[in-house]
C-alpha positions as CSV (number, residue, x, y, z in Angstrom):
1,X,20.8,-30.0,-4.6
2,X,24.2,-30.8,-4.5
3,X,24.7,-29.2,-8.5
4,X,23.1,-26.2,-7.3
5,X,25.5,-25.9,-4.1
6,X,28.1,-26.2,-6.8
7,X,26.8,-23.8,-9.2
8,X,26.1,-21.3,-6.2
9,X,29.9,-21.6,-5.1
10,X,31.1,-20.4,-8.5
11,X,28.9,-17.5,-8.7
12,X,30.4,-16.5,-5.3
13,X,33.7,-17.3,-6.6
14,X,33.2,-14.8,-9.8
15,X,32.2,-12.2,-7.3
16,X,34.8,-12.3,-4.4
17,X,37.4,-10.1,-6.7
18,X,34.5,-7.1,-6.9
19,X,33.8,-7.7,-3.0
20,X,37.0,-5.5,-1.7
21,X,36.2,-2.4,-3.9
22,X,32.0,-2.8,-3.6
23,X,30.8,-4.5,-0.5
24,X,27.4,-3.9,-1.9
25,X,28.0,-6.5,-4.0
26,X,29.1,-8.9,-0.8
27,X,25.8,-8.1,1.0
28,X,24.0,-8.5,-2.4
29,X,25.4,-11.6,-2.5
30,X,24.9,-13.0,0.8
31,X,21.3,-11.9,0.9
32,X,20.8,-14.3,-2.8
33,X,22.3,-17.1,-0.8
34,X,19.7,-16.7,2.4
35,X,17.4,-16.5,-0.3
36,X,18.4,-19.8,-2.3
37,X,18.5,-21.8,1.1
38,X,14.8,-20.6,2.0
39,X,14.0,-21.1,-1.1
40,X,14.6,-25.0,-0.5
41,X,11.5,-25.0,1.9
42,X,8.9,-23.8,0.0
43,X,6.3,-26.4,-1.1
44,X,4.5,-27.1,-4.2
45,X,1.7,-25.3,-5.1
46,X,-1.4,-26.4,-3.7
47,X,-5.6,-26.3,-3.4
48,X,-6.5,-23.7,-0.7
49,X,-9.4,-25.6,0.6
50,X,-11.6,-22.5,1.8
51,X,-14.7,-22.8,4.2
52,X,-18.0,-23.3,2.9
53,X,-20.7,-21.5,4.0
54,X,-24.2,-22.7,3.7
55,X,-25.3,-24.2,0.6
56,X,-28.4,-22.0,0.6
57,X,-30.0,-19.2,2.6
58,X,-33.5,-18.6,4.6
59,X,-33.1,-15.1,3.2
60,X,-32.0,-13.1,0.0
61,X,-29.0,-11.0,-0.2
62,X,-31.1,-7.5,-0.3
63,X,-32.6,-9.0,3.0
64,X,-29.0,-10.0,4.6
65,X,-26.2,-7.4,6.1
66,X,-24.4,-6.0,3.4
67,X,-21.3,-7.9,2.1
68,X,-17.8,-5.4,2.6
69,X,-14.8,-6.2,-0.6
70,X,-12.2,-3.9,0.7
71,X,-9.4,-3.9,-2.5
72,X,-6.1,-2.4,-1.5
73,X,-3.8,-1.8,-4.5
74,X,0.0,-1.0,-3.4
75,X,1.7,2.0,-4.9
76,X,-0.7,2.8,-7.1
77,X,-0.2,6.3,-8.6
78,X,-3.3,8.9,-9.3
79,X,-2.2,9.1,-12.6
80,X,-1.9,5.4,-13.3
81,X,-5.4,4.9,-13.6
82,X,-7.7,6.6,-16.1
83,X,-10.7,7.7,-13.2
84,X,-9.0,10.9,-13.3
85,X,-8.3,11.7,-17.0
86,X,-5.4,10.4,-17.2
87,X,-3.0,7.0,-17.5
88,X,-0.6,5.1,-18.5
89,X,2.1,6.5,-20.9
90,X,0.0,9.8,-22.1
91,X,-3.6,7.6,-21.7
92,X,-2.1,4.6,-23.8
93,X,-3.6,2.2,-21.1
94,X,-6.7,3.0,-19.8
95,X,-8.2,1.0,-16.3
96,X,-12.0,0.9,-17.8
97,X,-12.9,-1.9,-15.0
98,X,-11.6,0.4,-12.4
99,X,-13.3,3.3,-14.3
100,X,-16.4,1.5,-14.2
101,X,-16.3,0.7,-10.4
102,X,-15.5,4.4,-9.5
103,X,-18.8,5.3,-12.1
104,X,-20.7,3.3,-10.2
105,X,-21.0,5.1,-6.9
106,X,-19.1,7.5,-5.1
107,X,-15.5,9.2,-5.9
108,X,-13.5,10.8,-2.9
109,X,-11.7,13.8,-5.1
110,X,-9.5,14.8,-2.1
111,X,-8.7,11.6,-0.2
112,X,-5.3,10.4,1.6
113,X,-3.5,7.7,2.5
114,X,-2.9,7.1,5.7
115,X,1.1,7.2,5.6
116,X,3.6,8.1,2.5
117,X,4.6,3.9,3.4
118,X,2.7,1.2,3.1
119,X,2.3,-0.6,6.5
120,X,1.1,2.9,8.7
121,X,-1.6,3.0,5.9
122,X,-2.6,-0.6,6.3
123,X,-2.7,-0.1,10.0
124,X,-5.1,2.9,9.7
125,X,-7.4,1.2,7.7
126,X,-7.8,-1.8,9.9
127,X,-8.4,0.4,13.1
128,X,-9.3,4.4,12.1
129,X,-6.3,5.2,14.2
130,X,-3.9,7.5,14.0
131,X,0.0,6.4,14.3
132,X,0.1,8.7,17.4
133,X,-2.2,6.3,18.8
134,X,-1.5,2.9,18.0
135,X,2.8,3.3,17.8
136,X,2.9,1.7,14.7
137,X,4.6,4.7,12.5
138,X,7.2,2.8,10.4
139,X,6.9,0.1,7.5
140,X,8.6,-2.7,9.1
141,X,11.5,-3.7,6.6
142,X,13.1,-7.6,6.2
143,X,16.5,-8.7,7.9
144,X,19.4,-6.5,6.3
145,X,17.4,-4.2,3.9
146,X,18.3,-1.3,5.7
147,X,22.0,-2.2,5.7
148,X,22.0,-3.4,2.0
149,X,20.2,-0.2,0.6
150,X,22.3,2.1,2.2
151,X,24.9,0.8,1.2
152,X,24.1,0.5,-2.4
153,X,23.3,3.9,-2.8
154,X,26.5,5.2,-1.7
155,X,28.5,3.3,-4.2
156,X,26.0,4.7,-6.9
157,X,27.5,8.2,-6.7
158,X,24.2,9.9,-6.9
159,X,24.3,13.7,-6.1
160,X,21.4,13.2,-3.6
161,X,22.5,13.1,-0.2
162,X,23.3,9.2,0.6
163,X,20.5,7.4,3.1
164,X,21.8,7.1,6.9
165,X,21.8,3.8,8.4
166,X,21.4,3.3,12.2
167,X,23.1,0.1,12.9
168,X,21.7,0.6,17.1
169,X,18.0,1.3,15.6
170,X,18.4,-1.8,13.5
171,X,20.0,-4.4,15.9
172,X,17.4,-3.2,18.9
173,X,14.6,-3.5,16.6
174,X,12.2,-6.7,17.2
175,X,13.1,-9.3,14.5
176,X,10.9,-8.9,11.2
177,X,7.9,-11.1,11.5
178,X,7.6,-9.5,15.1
179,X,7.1,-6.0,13.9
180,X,3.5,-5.2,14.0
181,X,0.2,-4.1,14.9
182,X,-0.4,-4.5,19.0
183,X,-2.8,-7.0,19.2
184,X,-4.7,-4.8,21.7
185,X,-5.2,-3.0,19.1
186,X,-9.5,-3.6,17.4
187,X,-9.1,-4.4,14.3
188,X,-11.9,-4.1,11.2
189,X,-11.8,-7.8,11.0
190,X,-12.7,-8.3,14.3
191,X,-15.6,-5.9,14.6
192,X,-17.0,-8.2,11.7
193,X,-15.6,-11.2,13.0
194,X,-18.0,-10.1,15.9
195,X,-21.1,-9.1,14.4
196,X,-21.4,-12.6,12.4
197,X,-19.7,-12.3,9.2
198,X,-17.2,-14.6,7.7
199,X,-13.7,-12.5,7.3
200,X,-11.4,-13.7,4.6
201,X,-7.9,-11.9,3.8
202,X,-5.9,-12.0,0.5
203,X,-2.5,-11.1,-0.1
204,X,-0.3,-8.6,1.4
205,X,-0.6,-7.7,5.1
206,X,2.8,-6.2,6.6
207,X,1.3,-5.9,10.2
208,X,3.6,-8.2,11.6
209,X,3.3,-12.4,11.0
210,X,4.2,-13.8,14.9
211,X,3.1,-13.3,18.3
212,X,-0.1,-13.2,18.0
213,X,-0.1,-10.5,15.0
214,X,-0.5,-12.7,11.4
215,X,-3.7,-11.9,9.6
216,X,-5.8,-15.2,10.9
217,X,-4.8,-14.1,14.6
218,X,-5.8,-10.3,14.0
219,X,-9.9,-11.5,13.3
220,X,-9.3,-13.4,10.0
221,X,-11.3,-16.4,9.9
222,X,-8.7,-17.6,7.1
223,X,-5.5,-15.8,5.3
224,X,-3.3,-16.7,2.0
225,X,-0.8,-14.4,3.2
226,X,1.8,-13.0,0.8
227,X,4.4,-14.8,1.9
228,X,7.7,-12.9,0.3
229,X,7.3,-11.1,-3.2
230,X,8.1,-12.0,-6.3
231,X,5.0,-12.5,-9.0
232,X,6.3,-15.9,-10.4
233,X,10.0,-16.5,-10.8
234,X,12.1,-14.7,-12.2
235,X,13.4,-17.4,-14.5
236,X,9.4,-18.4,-15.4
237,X,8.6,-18.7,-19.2
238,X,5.3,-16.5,-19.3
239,X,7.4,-13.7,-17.4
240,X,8.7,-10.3,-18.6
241,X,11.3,-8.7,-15.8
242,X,12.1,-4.8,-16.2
243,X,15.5,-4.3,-13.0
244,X,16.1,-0.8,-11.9
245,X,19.8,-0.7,-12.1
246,X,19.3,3.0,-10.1
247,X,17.6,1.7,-7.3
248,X,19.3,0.2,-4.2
249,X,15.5,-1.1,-3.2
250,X,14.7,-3.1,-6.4
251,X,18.4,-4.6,-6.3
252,X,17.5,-5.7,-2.6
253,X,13.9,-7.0,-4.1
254,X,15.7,-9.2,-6.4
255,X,18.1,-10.8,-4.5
256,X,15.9,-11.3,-1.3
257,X,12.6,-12.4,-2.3
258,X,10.9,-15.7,-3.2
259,X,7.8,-17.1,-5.0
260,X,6.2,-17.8,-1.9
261,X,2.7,-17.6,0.4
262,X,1.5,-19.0,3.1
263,X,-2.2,-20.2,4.2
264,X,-3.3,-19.3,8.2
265,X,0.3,-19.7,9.4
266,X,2.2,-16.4,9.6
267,X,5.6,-17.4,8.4
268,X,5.4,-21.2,7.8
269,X,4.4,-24.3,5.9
270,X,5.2,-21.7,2.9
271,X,4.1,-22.8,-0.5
272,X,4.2,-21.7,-4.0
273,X,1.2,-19.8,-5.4
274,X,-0.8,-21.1,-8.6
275,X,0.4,-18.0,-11.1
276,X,0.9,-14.8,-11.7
277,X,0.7,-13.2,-8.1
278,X,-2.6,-10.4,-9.0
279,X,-4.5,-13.1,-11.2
280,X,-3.6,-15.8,-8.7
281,X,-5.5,-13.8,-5.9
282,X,-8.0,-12.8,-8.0
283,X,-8.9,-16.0,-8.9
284,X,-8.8,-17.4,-4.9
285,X,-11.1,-14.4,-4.4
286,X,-13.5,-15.3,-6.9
287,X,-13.6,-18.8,-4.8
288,X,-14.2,-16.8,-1.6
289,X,-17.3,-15.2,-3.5
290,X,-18.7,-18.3,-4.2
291,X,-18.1,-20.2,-1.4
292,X,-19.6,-17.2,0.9
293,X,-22.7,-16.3,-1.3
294,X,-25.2,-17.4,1.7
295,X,-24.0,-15.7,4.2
296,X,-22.5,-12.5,5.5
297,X,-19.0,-11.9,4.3
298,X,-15.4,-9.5,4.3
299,X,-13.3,-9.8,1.8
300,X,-10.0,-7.7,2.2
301,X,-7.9,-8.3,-1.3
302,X,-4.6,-6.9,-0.4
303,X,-2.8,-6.5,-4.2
304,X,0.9,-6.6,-4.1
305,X,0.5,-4.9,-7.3
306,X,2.0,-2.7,-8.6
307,X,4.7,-2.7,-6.2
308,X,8.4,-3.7,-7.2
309,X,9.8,-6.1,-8.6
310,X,8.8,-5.3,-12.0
311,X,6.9,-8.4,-13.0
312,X,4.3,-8.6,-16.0
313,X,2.8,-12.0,-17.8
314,X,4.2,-11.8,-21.2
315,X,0.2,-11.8,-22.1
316,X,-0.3,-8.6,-20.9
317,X,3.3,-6.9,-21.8
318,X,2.3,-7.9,-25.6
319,X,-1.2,-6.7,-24.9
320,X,-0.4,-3.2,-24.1
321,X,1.7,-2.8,-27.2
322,X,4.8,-0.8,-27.7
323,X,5.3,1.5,-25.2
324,X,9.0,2.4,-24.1
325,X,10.9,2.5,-22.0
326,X,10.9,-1.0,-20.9
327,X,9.9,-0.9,-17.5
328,X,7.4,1.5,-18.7
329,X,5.6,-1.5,-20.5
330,X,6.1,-3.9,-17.8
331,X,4.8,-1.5,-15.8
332,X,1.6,-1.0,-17.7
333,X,1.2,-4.2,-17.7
334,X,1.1,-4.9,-14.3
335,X,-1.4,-2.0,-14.3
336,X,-3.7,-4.0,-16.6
337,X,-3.5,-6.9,-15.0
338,X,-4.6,-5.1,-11.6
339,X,-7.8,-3.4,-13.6
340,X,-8.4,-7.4,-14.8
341,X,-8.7,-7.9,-11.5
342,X,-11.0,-5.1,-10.4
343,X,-13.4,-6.4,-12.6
344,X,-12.9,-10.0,-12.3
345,X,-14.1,-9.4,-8.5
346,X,-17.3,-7.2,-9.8
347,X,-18.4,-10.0,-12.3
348,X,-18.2,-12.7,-9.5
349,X,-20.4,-10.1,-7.3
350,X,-22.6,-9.8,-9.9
351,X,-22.7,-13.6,-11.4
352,X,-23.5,-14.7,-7.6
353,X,-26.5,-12.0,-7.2
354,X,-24.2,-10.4,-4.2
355,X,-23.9,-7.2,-6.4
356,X,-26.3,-4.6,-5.3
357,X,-25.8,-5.7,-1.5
358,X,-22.2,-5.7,-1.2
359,X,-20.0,-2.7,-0.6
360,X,-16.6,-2.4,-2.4
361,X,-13.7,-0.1,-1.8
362,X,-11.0,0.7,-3.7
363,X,-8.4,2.7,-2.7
364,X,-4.0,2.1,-2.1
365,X,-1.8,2.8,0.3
366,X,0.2,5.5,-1.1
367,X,1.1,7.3,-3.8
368,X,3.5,6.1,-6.6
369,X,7.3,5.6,-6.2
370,X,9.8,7.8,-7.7
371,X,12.5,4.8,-7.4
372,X,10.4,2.8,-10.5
373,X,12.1,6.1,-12.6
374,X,8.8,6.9,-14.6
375,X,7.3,10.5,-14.8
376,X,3.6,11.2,-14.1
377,X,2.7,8.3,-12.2
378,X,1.5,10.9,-9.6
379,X,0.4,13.7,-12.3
380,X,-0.4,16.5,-11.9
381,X,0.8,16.3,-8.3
382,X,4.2,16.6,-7.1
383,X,6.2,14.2,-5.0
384,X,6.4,10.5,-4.8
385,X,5.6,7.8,-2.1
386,X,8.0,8.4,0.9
387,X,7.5,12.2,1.1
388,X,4.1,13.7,2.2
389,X,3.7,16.1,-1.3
390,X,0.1,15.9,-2.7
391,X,1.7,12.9,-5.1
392,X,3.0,10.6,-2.1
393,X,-0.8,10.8,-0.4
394,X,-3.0,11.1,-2.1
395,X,-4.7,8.0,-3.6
396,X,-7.6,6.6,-5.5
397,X,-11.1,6.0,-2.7
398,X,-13.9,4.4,-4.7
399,X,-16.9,3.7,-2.8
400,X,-19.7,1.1,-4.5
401,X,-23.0,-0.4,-2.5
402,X,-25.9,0.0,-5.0
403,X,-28.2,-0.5,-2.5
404,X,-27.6,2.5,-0.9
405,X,-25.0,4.7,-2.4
406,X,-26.1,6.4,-5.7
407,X,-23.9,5.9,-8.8
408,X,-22.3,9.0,-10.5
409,X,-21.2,10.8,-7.5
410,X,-18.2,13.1,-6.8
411,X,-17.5,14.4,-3.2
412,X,-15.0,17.4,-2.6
413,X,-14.8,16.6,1.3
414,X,-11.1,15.6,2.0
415,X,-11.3,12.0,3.5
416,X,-8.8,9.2,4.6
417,X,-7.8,6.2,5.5
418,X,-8.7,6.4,9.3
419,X,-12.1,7.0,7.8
420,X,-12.7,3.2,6.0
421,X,-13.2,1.2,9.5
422,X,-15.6,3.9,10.8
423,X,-17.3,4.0,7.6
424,X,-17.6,0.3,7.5
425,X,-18.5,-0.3,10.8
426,X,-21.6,2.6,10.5
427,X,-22.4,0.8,7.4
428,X,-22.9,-2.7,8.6
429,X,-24.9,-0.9,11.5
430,X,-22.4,-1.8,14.4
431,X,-20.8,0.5,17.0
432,X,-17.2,1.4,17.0
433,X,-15.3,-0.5,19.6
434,X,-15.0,1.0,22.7
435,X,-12.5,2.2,25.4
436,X,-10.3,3.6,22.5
437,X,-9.9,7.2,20.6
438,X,-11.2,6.3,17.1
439,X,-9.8,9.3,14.8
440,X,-11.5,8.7,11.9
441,X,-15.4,9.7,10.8
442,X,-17.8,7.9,8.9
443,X,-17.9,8.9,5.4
444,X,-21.7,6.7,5.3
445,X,-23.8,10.7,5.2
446,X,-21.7,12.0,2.7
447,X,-22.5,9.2,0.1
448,X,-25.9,8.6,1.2
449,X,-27.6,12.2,2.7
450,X,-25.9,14.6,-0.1
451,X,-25.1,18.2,-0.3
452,X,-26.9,18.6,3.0
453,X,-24.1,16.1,4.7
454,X,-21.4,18.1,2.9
455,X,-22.6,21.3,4.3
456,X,-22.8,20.1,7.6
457,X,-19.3,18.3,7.7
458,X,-17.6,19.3,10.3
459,X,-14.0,17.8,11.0
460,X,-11.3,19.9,9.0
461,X,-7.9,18.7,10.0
462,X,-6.1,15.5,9.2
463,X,-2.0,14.8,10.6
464,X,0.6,12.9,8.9
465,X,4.3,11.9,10.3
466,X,7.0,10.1,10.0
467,X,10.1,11.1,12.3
468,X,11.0,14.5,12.1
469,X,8.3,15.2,9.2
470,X,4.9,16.5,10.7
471,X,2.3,17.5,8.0
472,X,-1.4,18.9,8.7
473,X,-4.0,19.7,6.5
474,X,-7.0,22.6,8.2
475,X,-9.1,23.2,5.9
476,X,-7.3,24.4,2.7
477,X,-4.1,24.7,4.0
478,X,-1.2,22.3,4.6
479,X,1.6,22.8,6.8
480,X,4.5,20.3,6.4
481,X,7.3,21.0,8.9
482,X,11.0,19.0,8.3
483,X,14.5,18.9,10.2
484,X,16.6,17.5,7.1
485,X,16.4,20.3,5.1
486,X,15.7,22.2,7.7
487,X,12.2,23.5,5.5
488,X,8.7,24.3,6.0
489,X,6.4,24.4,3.3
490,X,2.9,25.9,3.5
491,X,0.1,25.9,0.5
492,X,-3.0,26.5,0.1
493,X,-4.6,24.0,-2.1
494,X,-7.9,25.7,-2.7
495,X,-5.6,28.5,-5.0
496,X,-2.7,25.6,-5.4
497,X,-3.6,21.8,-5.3
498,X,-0.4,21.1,-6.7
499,X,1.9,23.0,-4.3
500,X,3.7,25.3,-6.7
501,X,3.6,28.4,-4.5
502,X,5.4,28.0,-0.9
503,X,4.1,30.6,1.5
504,X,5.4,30.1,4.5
505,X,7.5,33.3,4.5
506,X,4.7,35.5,3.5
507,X,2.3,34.0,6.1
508,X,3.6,33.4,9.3
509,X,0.9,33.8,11.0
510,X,-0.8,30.7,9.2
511,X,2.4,28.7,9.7
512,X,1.9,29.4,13.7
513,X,-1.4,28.4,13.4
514,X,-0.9,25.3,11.8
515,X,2.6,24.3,13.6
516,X,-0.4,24.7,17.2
517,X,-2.0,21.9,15.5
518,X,0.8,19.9,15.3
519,X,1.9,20.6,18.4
520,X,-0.4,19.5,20.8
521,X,-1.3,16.4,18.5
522,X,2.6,15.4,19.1
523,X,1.6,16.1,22.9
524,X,-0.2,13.7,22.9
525,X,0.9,10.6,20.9
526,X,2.5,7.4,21.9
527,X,5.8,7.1,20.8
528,X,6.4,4.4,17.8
529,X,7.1,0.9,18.9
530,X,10.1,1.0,17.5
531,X,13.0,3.4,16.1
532,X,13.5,3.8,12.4
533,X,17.0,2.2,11.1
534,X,17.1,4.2,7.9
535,X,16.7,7.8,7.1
536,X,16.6,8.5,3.2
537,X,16.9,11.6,0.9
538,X,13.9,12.1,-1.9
539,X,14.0,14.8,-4.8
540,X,10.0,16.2,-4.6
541,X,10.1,17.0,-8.2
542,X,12.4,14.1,-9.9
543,X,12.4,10.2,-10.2
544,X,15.2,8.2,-9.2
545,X,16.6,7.9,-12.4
546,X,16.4,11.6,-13.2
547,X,20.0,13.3,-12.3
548,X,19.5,15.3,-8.9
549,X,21.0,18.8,-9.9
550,X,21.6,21.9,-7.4
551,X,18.4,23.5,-6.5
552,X,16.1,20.6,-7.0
553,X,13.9,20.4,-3.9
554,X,14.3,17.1,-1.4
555,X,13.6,15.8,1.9
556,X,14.7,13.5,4.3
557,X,12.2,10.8,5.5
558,X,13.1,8.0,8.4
559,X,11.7,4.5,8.1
C-alpha cells in the first residue's frame, strides 16, 4: 500500500504543471484517486452461493407456469447485429446465436426503447410506465460526471456547441445510489415475486442501489448487481482496451470505474467478479438455470455490454480477425462475446428441458452511441443514443416461448418497452397491479392470435421526453418538438423510415395535431424526481469523432 501511495503521489506530481492551463486534467485526476482508494475495498472474487430450488418436481415443465429470461443488452445498435441484414464492419461479424433466437419466434420490426438513456428504459420495462408517471426521466449519473464531462469537452475545441453544466441541479440532486425508481412504484419482479416464482437479477440495474431501491429490495429474490464498470482491469493479461481520446464520457469511464459487483447489498461488501464481465454473467446465469429447473423462475440478465469502456478478451479480438479501426475490433468483439452469451443461455434452457416452456426476450435499452466514433452502428437509421432519431430508439425486441408463440414470425405493429411487463404479466396469466395507470399493452395476441390481432390493434400513439424534447409517434407520423435549436421535425415513416424529408413546414396542420398530443400528455405528468445537471449538444447525422461542420443537424438533450 504504502509503494502505491508513493507511486500515486508522483503521478500527481507529473500532472500538477498541466493542471493551471487544463483543469480537466485536475478533475481527471482526482476522480483516479477516489477511484484507487475504493478500489482498496473490493474483495476477492468469490462463489455466489445461489438458492436451490427443489431437487425434483411433482410436475413437468410443459405442465408448470412458463419460465420468463428477460436479456437486456446496453447500447446495442440495430445494425450491430445481423437479425436485420446487417453487422459488424460491412457483415464481417455476424450474431448467428442472436439470429437464431429472433428465428425462433417473433420479431417486433418497429419497436422502441423506452428512453434515448438507459435508466428511463430500464424503468419502463420493470413497470409499463411512462416517465410522466413514475418521475424517473433522467439516467442518474455518479458523483462528478457531470462536472468532469463538461468540462473536458470544452478544452477539446470541438465546433459542437460545448455541454452546460448546472452546478444547483447537481448539488440539490440526491446523492448517486439514492437516485431511483420510487419504491411505490410495482415492479415486474414483484408481480412474479407474487405469483410464486423465484426472481433472480444479473448485472446492470441503475434504478437506484439505497433506500429501499437496490434490485433485491425492488422484488429480487437475489442480485449480483454490477457494481461499477469495467470488464476486468484494465492492466489484465487476456484484455484488449480501445480509449476514445474524443470523448469526455469514456475519459470519465476510465478514470472512475472499478472491477467491481456486489451480491444482495446495493452498494457494499463489493467484490471482484470471476472474468470477463458478459461471460462472467453468463456463466452465473447458466447456474441460476440449473439451480431453478423445478420450479417457476425470472431471470432478468442485465448485459453491461456493449457499453463503454471498450473492453474485449484478447480471444475474441483475435477471433474476429482484422478489422480496423481499433476500437472497431474491440468493439466487434465485445459484440461476439454478447452473441456467446445469447446462446450460452438458450443451450442451458434447452440442456435442462426448460426450452419450449420458458419465454425469452431480447431487446436493449437504446440505440447505439455516436461517442464510440463508429458509422452504421444504427444503419440505416439516423441519430445515435441521446437524441430521439429513429437510430437512438429503436432497438432489437425478440420474443421466444415455443409453447405458444410460433417461430418465423415478423410483426409490423410498433411496440415498446412499456409493453414487456404487460406482456409478461398476461403471459404468466396474472393481472396487472392495480390502483396505477399502466401505459403499456400486451403484445401476448399479436404473437399468438395473428393477422386477426394485427387488424384489430388498436393503440397508435407512443411519447418520448427528455427536458425540453417531446417526441410522439400517431400512427405513421412522428412529431419531435426541441427548444435548443429551437426545431421541429415531422416525418412520416410509412414514405420515410429513416427521416430524410422534414415536413413540418409543409404540414402544419399535422404538426398541430401532433403537438395536441403532446400537450395534454405533458398536462398530465408528474414532474421528474429530480432536475437534470447536464444539458449536451449531439450531431444527428455524425459520430463524435467525425468533425461537426456548419450545417450539420444537432440537438440539445438534458440528462
Amino acid at each position: 500500500m504504502r509503494n502505491a501511495m508513493i507511486a500515486l503521489a508522483a503521478a500527481l506530481g507529473l500532472t500538477a504543471s498541466a493542471v493551471y492551463f487544463y483543469p480537466g486534467v485536475a478533475i481527471l485526476t482526482a476522480v483516479k484517486v477516489r477511484t484507487f482508494f475504493a478500489d482498496t475495498q473490493i474483495a476477492p472474487a468469490r462463489e455466489i452461493a445461489w438458492q436451490q430450488g427443489p431437487e425434483k418436481s411433482t410436475s413437468a415443465p410443459a405442465d408448470r407456469p412458463p419460465n420468463v429470461v428477460l436479456i437486456v443488452a446496453d447500447d446495442l445498435g440495430y445494425n450491430d447485429i445481423s437479425t436485420f441484414g446487417g453487422g459488424v464492419a460491412g457483415g464481417r461479424l455476424q450474431t448467428p446465436h442472436i439470429d437464431a433466437l429472433a428465428a425462433q419466434g417473433a420479431v417486433f420490426t418497429q419497436s422502441y426503447s423506452g428512453s434515448s438513456t438507459c435508466a428511463p428504459s430500464r424503468a419502463m420495462l420493470m413497470t409499463g410506465r411512462y416517465p410522466a408517471r413514475t418521475g424517473f426521466g433522467f439516467t442518474p449519473m455518479p458523483p462528478s460526471m457531470g462536472r468532469v464531462i463538461t468540462t473536458v469537452a470544452s478544452e477539446m475545441n470541438r465546433t459542437l456547441p460545448d455541454p452546460i453544466y448546472d452546478a444547483e441541479a447537481a448539488a440539490n440532486k440526491l446523492p448517486f445510489e439514492f437516485q431511483g425508481l420510487p419504491t411505490e412504484e410495482v415492479t415486474l419482479a414483484e408481480q412474479l415475486q407474487d405469483a410464486g416464482y423465484h426472481t433472480v437479477h444479473i448485472g446492470k440495474w441503475h434504478l437506484g442501489r439505497e433506500n429501499g431501491m437496490a434490485p433485491h429490495e425492488q422484488g429480487f429474490d437475489e442480485s449480483l448487481l454490477m457494481a461499477s464498470g469495467l470488464y476486468l482491469p484494465e492492466d489484465h493479461p487476456d484484455v484488449v482496451n480501445a480509449k476514445l481520446d474524443f470523448d469526455p464520457i469514456d475519459q470519465f469511464l476510465w478514470s472512475a470505474l472499478s472491477y467491481a459487483n456486489s451480491f444482495n447489498s446495493g452498494n457494499d461488501d463489493r467484490f471482484e467478479p470471476m472474468g470477463y464481465l458478459t461471460d462472467y454473467w453468463t456463466d452465473e446465469s447458466i447456474k441460476v438455470i440449473q439451480a431453478n429447473r423445478n420450479r417457476p423462475f425470472f431471470l432478468y440478465l442485465a448485459h453491461w455490454g456493449i457499453h463503454t469502456p471498450l473492453q474485449a478478451t484478447r480471444a475474441d479480438y483475435e477471433a474476429v480477425g482484422d478489422i480496423q479501426p481499433h476500437r472497431l475490433r474491440v468493439y466487434a468483439a465485445m459484440i461476439r462475446a454478447l452473441d456467446r452469451s445469447v446462446g450460452s443461455v438458450m443451450a442451458a434452457l434447452e440442456q435442462e428441458g426448460l426450452a419450449d416452456n420458458t419465454i425469452v426476450v431480447f431487446t436493449s435499452d437504446n440505440g447505439g452511441a455516436g461517442y464510440v466514433g463508429l458509422a452504421d452502428v444504427n444503419a440505416p437509421y439516423r441519430g445515435w443514443k441521446i437524441t430521439y432519431f429513429e437510430g437512438g430508439i429503436r432497438v432489437p425486441l425478440f420474443v421466444k416461448w415455443p409453447a405458444r408463440i410460433e417461430p418465423g414470425q415478423t410483426i409490423d405493429t410498433p411496440a415498446a418497452h412499456i409493453d414487456v411487463m404487460p406482456t409478461l404479466m398476461a403471459a404468466v396469466d396474472q393481472p396487472l397491479p392495480t390502483g396505477r395507470m399502466i401505459d403499456g399493452e400486451s403484445l401476448l395476441p399479436l404473437m399468438t392470435e395473428g393477422d386477426a390481432a394485427q387488424a384489430s390493434w388498436s393503440r397508435q400513439t407512443l411519447f418520448w421526453s427528455s427536458g425540453h424534447n417531446r417526441i410522439v409517434r400517431h400512427g405513421d407520423w412522428k412529431l419531435q418538438i426541441a427548444a435548443r435549436p429551437e426545431t421541429q421535425w415531422l416525418f412520416n415513416l410509412a414514405d420515410d423510415p429513416t427521416e430524410q424529408l422534414n415536413l413540418a413546414k409543409a404540414r402544419p396542420d399535422k404538426v398541430s395535431e401532433l403537438k395536441a398530443l403532446l400537450d395534454a400528455h405533458a398536462a398530465n405528468s408528474r414532474p421528474p424526481l429530480y432536475e437534470p445537471e447536464i444539458e449536451a449538444a449531439v450531431a444527428i447525422d455524425k459520430h463524435l469523432a467525425q468533425p461537426f461542420e456548419a450545417g450539420d443537424e444537432w440537438v440539445s438533450v438534458p440528462n
